[in-house]
N, C-alpha and C positions, 0 to 999 in steps of 0.2 A: 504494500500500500504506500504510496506517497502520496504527495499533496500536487495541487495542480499546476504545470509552470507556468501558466500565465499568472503574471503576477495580482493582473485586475479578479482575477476568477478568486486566485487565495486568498487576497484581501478581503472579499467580500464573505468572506467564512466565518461563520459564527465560534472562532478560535482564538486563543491568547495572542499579539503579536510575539513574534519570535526574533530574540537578541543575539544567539550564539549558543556554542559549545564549547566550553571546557572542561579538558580530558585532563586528568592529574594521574599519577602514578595509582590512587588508591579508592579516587571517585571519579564520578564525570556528572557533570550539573549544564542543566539547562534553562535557559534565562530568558524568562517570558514575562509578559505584561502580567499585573496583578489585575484578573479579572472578576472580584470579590467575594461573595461565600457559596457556600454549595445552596440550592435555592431550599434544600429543606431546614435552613435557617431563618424563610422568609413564609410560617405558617398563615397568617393571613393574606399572604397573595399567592398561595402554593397553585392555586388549580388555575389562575391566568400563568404561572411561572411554570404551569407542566404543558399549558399549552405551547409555551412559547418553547420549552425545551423541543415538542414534537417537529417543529417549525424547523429548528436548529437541526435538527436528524435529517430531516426530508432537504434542507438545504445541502448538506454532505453529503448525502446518498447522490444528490442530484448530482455533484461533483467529482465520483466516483468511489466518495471515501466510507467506506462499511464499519462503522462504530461499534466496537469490539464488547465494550463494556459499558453499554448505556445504565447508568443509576444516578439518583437526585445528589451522590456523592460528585460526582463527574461535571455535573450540568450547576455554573457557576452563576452568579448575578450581582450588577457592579452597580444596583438602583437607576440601572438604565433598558441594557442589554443581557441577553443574556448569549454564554459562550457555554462549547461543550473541551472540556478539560480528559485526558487520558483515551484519548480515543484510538490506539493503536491496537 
């Protein structure tokens, strides 16, 4: 699975932006926008935030990206947007 190389296509992804990787001898970390809590920290707007998670699925799919482990842990909310997180 990757992501899509047009750039306009991947921006448009309901995904963290992505900064880099760094490889060390003992870890390797990846550096992504802080896209805010998992949406089941947001119970009174969970069922518009599952809608919107559905949205987010069906947007990646469309892009060819098959989300491995869809769960409300995954599917982030920044009080705006919502992103899907761990999708490999």
């Amino acid at each position: 699975m990757a992501l899509p190389r047009d750039a306009r296509v991947a921006s448009a992804l309901p995904i963290p932006a992505y900064y880099g990787l760094f490889v060390g001898d003992r870890a390797s970390i990846i550096v992504m926008s802080d896209c805010g809590d998992p949406i089941n920290h947001f119970p009174d707007q969970l069922e518009r935030l599952r809608d919107a998670q559905t949205e987010a699925l069906a947007a990646m799919e469309s892009a060819g990206i098959k989300v491995q482990d869809v769960a409300e842990r995954n599917t982030v909310f920044d009080g705006t947007t919502v992103h899907i997180i761990d999708f490999v």
